[in-house]
C-alpha atoms as one frame of an Amber mdcrd trajectory, in Angstrom:
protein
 167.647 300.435 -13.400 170.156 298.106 -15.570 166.998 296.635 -17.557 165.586
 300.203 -17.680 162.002 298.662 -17.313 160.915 302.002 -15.339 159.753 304.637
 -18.350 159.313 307.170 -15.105 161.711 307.541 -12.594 161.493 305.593  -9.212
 160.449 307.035  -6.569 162.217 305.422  -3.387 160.945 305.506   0.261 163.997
 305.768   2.865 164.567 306.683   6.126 166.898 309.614   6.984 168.215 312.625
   4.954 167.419 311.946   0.991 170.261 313.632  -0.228 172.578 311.457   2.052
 170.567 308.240   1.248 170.955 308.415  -2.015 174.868 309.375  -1.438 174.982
 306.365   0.214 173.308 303.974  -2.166 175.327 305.773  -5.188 179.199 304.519
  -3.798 177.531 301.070  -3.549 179.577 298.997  -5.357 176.494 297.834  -6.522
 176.401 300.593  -9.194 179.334 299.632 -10.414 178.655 298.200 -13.377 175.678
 300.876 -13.861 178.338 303.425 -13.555 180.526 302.353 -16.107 177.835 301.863
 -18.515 176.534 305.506 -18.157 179.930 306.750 -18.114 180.313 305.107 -21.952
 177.191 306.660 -22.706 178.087 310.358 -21.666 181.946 310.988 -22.560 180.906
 315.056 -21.781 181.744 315.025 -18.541 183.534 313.185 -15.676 182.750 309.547
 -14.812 181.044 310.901 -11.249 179.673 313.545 -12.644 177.777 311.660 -15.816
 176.830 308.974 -13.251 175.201 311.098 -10.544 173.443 313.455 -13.110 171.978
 310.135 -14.545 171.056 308.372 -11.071 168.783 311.584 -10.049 166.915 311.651
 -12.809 166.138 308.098 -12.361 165.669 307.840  -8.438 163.387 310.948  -6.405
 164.032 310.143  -2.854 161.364 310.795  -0.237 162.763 311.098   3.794 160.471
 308.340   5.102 160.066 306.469   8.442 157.929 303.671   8.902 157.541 303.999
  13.000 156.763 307.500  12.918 152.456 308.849  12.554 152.074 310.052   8.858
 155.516 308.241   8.076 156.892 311.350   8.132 155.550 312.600   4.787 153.726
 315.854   4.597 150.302 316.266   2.322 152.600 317.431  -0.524 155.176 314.592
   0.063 152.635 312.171  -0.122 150.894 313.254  -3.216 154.786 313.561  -4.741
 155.487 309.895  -3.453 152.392 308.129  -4.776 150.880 310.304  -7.159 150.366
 308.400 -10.943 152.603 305.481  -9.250 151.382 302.004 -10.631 153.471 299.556
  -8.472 154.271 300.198  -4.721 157.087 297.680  -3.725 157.373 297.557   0.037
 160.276 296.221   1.579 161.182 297.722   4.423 161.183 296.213   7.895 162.917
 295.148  11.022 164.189 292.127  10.595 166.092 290.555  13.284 165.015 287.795
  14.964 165.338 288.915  18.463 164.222 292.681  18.253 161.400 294.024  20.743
 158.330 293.212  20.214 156.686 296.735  19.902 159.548 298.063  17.766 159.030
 294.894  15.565 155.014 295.738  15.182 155.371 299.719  14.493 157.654 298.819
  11.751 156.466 295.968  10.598 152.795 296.017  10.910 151.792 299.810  11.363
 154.310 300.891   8.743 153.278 298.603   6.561 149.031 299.607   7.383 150.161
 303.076   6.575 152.269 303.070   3.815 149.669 301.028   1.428 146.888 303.497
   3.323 149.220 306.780   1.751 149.069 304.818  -1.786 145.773 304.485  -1.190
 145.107 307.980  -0.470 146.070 309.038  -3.717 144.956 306.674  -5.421 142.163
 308.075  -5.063 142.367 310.243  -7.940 144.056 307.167 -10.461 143.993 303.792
 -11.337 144.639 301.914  -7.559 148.699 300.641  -8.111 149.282 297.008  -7.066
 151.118 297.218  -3.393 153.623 294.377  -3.601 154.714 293.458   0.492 157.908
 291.463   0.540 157.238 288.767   4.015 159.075 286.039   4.736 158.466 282.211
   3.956 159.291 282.064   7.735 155.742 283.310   8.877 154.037 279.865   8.661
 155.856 279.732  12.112 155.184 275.983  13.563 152.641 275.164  11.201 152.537
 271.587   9.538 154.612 271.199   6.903 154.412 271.386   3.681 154.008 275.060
   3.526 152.385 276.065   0.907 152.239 279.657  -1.344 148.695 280.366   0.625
 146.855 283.651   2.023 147.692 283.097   6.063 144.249 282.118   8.115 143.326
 285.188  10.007 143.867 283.078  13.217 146.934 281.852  15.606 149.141 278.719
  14.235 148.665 277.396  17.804 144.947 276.855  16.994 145.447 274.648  14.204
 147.726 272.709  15.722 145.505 272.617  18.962 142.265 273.433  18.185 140.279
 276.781  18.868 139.361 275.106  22.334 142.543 275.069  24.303 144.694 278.041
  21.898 145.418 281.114  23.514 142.934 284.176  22.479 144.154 285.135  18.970
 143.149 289.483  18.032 145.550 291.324  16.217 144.740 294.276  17.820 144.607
 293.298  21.291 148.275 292.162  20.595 149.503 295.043  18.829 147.814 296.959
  21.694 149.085 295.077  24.808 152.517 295.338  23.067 153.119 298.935  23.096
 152.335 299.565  26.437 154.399 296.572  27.646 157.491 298.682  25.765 155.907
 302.174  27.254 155.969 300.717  30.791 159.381 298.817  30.637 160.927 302.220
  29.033 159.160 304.112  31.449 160.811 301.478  34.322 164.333 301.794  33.512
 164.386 305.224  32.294 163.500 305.461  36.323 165.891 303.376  37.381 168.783
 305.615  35.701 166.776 308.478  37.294 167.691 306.576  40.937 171.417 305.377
  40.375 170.517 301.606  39.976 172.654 301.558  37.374 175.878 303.696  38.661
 177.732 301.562  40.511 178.027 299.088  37.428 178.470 301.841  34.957 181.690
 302.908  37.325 183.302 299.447  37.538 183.218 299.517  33.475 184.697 303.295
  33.220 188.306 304.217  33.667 188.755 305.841  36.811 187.996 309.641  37.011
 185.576 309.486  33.920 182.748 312.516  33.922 179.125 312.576  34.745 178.795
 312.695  31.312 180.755 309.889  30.479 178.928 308.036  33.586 175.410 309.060
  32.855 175.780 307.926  29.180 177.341 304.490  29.896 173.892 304.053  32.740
 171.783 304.981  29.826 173.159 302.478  27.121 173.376 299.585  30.592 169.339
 300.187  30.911 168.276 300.461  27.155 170.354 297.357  26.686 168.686 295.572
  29.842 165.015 297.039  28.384 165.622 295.440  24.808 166.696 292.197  26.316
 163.670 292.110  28.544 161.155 293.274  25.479 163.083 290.951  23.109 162.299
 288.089  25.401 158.578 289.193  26.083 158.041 289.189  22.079 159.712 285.539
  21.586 157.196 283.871  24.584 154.185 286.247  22.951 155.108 284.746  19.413
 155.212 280.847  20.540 151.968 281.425  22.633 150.669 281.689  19.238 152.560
 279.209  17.414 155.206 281.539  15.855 158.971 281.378  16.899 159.917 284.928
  17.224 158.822 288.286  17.335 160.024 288.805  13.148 158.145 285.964  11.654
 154.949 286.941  14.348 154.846 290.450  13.138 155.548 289.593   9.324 152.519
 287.146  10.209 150.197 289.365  11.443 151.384 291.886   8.628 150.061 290.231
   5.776 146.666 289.386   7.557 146.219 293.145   8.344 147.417 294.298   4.720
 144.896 291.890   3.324 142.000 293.459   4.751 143.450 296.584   4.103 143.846
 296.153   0.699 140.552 294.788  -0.073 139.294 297.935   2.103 140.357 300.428
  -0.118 141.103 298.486  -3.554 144.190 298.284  -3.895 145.547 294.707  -5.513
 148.164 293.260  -3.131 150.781 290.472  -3.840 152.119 289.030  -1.779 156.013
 287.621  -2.130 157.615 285.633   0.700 161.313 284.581   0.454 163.546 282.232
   2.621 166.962 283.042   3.773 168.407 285.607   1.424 172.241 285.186   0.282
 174.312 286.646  -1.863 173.460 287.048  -5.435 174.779 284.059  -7.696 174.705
 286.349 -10.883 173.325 290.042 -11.031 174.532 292.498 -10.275 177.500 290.861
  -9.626 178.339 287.436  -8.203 179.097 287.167  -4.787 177.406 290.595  -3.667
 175.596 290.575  -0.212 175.626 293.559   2.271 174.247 291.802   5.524 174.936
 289.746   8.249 172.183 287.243   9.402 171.878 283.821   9.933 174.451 281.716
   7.801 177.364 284.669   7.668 177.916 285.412  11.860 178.489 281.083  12.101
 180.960 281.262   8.658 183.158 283.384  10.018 182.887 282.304  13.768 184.337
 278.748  11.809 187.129 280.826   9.674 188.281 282.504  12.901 188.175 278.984
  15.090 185.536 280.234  17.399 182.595 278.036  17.510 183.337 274.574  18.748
 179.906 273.532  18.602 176.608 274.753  17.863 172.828 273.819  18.352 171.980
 271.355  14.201 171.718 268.410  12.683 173.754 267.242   9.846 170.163 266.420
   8.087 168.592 269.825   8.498 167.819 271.760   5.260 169.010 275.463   5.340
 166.413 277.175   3.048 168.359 279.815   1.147 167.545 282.185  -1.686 170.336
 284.336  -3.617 169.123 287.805  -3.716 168.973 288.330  -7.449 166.755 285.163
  -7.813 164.751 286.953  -5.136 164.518 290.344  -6.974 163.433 288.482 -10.416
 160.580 286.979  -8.523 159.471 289.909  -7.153 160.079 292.160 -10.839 158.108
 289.437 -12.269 155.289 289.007  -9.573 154.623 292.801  -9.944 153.283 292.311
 -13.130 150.801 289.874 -11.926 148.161 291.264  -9.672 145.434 289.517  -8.689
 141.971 289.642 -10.359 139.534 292.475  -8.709 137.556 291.258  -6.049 139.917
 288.537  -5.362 142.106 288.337  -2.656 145.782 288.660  -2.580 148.610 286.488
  -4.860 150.826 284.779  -2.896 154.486 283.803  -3.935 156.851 282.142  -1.932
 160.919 281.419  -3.247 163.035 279.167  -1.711 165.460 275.969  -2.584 164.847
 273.414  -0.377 162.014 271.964  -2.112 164.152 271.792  -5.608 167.431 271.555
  -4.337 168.090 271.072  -0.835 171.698 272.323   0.869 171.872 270.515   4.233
 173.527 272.114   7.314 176.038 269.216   7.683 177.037 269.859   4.352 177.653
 273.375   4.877 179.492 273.270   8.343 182.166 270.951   5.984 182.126 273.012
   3.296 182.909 276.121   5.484 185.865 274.494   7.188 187.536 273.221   3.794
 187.054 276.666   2.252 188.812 278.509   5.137 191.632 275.744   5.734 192.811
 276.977   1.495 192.030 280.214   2.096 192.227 281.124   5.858 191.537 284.711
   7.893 195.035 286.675   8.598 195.107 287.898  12.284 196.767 291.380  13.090
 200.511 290.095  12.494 199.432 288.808   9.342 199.521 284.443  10.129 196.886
 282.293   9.216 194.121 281.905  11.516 193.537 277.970  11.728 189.229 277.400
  11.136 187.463 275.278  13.396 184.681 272.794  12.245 181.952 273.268  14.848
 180.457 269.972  16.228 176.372 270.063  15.201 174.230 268.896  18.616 170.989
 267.890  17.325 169.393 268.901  20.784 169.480 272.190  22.128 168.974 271.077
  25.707 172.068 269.464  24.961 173.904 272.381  23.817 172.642 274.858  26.519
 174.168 271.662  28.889 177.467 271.931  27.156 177.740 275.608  27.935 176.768
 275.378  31.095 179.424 273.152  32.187 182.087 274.538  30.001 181.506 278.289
  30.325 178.874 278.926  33.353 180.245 276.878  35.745 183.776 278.304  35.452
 182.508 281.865  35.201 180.357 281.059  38.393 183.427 279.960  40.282 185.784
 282.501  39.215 183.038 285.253  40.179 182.464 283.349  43.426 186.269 284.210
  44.188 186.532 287.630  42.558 183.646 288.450  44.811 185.425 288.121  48.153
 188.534 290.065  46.870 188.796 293.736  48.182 186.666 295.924  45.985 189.179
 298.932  45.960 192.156 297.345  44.087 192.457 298.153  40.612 193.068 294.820
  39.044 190.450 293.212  41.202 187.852 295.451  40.106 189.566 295.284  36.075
 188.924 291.612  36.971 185.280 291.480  38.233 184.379 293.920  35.123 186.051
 291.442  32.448 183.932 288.365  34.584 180.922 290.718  34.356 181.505 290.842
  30.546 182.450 287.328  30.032 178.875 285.782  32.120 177.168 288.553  29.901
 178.037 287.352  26.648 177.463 283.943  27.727 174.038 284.384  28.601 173.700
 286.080  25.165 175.102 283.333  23.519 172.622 280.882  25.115 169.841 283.628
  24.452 170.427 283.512  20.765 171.389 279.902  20.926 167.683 279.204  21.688
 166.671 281.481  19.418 168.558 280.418  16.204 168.492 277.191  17.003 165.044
 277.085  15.850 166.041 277.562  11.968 169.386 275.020  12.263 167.041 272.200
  14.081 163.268 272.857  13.245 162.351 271.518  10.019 160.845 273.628   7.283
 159.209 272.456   3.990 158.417 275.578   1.836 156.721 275.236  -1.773 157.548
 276.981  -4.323 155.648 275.551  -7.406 153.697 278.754  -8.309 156.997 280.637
  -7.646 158.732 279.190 -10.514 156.021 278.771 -12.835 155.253 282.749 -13.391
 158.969 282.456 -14.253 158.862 279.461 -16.606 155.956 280.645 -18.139 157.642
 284.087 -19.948 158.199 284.455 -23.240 161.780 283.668 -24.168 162.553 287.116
 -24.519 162.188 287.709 -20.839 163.271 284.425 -19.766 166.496 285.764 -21.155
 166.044 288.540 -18.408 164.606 287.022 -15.270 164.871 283.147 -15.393 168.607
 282.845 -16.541 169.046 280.933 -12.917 167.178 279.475 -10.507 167.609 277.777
  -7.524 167.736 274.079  -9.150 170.721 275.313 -10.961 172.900 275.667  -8.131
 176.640 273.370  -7.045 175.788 274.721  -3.390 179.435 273.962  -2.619 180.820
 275.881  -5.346 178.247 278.987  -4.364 179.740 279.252  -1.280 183.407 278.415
  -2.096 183.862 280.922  -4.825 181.056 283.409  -4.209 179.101 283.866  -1.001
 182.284 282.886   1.133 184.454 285.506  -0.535 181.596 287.935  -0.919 180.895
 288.199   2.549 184.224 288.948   3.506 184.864 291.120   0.604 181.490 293.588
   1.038 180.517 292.261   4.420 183.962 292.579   6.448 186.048 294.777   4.191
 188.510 292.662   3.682 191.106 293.272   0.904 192.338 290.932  -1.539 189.210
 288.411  -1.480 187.034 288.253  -4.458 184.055 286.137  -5.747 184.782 284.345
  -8.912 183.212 285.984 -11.697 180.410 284.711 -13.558 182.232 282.735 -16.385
 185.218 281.350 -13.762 182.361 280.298 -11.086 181.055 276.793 -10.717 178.323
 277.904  -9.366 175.304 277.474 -11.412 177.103 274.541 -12.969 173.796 272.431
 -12.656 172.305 274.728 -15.263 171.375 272.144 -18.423 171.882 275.527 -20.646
 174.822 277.875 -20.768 174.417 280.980 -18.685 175.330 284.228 -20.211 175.581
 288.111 -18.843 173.029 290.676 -21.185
């Protein structure tokens, strides 16, 4: 929208009400600068006014869900949605690590079968558009390193680390098919065991006393679809390393480009294919600093700010792979206008930083502490809260050990003696509810310990060659546009100092008074041989 390279408007896929999407994305302080540009541009009317008259001519939002048959879209939606489109960027998906399996695959893999099947439909009646799938560098799983910007094998990682002979059966659909009913019959199972109480007397000990059936029936509800996702999110992790994948994300991402591939081919359609790392904040457009999620890097950050993570499953010598998101969004703007010949099969970017310019965990975990010992959280009477620098065990046998002795085996004998308390004095049963809690989220925490551990200990070695070449290879005139940084050009330390740092608590967490350096006070990108300049 800022580079106006759209001579139609775009057309954008979303999930939910459009008019309350688009409400949403509009009092993004993303927009900002968009906002004041327009609002120099048209001095007829109000600054809100000028700006919203502007952004829906440029944007026609469709209500679309990816886990629903159709997607949601009517005959007439569909034919507004892809009709005379030339590029179909598809980004959508489920992302965390630990989501169920069959949630992750009806997003993921049958949204993604059906969405470039609607372009297809119309396309039809034009010139095929390119379908441009945004995966994840993360879906070459366990394979050997390096890992390369290829078209995934239609087969399992395990087999070619094993050998056809002794890998699990490898079929896509069988998979997809076995996964579904494994989250029908596990709904089906505890929606049952709300139906017979099993849940009730727990539900009670967490509920003041008195509380109505309501109150009581809602509270068994959340206990069981809690207990189901845990269950299916564990079942999708063990079906993922079966096959040589870590999790059910990177499995599903996996399998989604190898069905979108034969799709594609299937009905014509040129597909690229463009597969970040870990996405930060962006180190220069929109605006430095500017991130709106929480995944891997930002839930440790401020667990070290607020002096709650003593340790945690790393080595000082493991590479983070991380991408800012406007580096990412060049790479895909860029990509789009390279489809693959006819008849050939998809092009495959990847973009990451470890292969140009490595930031190692170690590193970070210092960095983190330093920056929050200057510039510290506040707690609620407004003193600074004193950051912890967590210790990195490069084993997480190790680390599940620690916890064990330090937080299980405590919990174990406090519950031991809670237990034989009697049941029908308040504080007791105040007490065996906050033990409840307390073994809970430590079982979590090892849960997602194992789970994360995997991108803090494994080793990844993601190329990026081809990546950066479709970027060094514009004229100058567009170099000006989408190569003005890359990942080689960035003080890692100063990133997270005076951008990411600051922009996760500022956008992330709300908080007032931080802000990310702005583009000619940051450090940043202070590896950059040339000057860098905002168009």
């Amino acid at each position: 929208l800022w580079e106006g390279l759209g001579a139609r408007p775009l057309r954008l896929l979303a999930r939910g009400d459009p008019a309350t999407r688009l409400a949403e994305l509009k009092a993004s302080q993303v927009f900002m600068r968009l906002r004041r540009r327009v609002a120099l541009d048209d001095g007829t009317v109000s600054d809100d006014e000028a700006f919203d008259r502007w952004f829906s001519a440029q944007v026609h939002c469709f209500s679309c869900d990816l886990e629903v048959d159709g997607l949601g879209l009517t005959d007439d939606d569909k034919q507004a949605a892809f009709g005379g489109v030339d590029i179909v960027m598809h980004c959508a998906a489920r992302v965390s690590w630990d989501e169920r399996l069959d949630v992750a695959i009806r997003a993921n893999i049958l949204g993604s079968r059906q969405l470039l099947a609607a372009a297809a439909g119309e396309a039809a009646k034009q010139r095929p558009p390119v379908f441009l799938h945004i995966s994840s560098a993360f879906v070459h799983g366990m394979a050997p390193r390096p890992h390369a910007e290829m078209v995934l094998p239609k087969c399992s990682i395990r087999s070619r680390l094993e050998g056809t002979a002794t890998a699990p059966r490898f079929d896509i659909e069988e998979i997809i098919s076995a996964a579904l009913a494994e989250g029908a019959r596990t709904d089906a199972e505890f929606a049952d065991a709300v139906t017979r109480g099993a849940f009730r007397e727990d539900a009670l000990v967490r509920l003041p006393p008195g509380s109505s059936p309501e109150n009581v029936q809602a509270m068994e509800q959340r206990m069981a679809e809690r207990r189901a996702r845990t269950h299916l999110s564990q079942h999708g992790i063990d079906v993922a390393r079966r096959h040589g994948w870590w999790d059910p994300y990177t499995l599903s991402k996996g399998m989604a480009e190898m069905c979108l591939e034969m799709d594609a081919k299937e009905h014509g359609l040129p597909l690229i294919v463009v597969r970040p790392s870990g996405i930060s904040s962006c180190v220069r457009e929109p605006m430095p600093g500017w991130i709106d999620c929480y995944l891997l890097n930002e839930p440790i950050i401020e667990a070290t700010g607020r002096g709650q993570l003593s340790a945690f499953p790393g080595r000082t010598d493991s590479v983070i792979d991380m991408v800012p998101a406007d580096i990412v969004v060049n790479l895909i703007l860029v990509a789009a206008t390279r489809p693959p010949e006819s008849g050939v099969g998809p092009e495959v970017y990847q973009c990451s930083s470890g292969d140009i310019n490595p930031v190692h965990q170690g590193d970070m975990a210092q960095w983190w502490y330093q920056y929050f010992r200057q510039f510290p959280f506040r707690d609620a009477k407004g003193r600074a809260v004193m950051p912890v620098q967590p210790k990195l065990i490069g084993s997480l046998e190790e680390f599940l050990a620690r916890m064990r002795w330090r937080a299980g085996v405590p919990l174990s004998a406090a519950s031991s003696a809670a237990s034989v308390l009697p049941g029908n004095i308040h504080w007791v049963r105040n007490l065996r509810d906050r033990l409840g809690k307390m073994r809970g989220a430590v079982d979590n925490a090892m849960r997602l310990a194992s789970l994360y551990s995997v991108y803090t200990i494994e080793r990844f070695d993601f190329r990026s060659d081809k990546g950066r070449a479709v970027l060094k290879n514009l004229c100058e005139e567009d170099r000006q546009l989408f190569d003005a940084a890359d990942c080689g050009d960035i003080d890692w330390k100063a990133y997270f100092s005076e951008l990411h740092i600051p922009g996760m608590r500022k956008y992330v967490l709300k908080e007032a008074d931080i802000e990310p350096l702005a583009l000619e006070e940051t450090r940043a990108l202070s590896r950059r041989k040339a000057p860098v300049s905002r168009l």
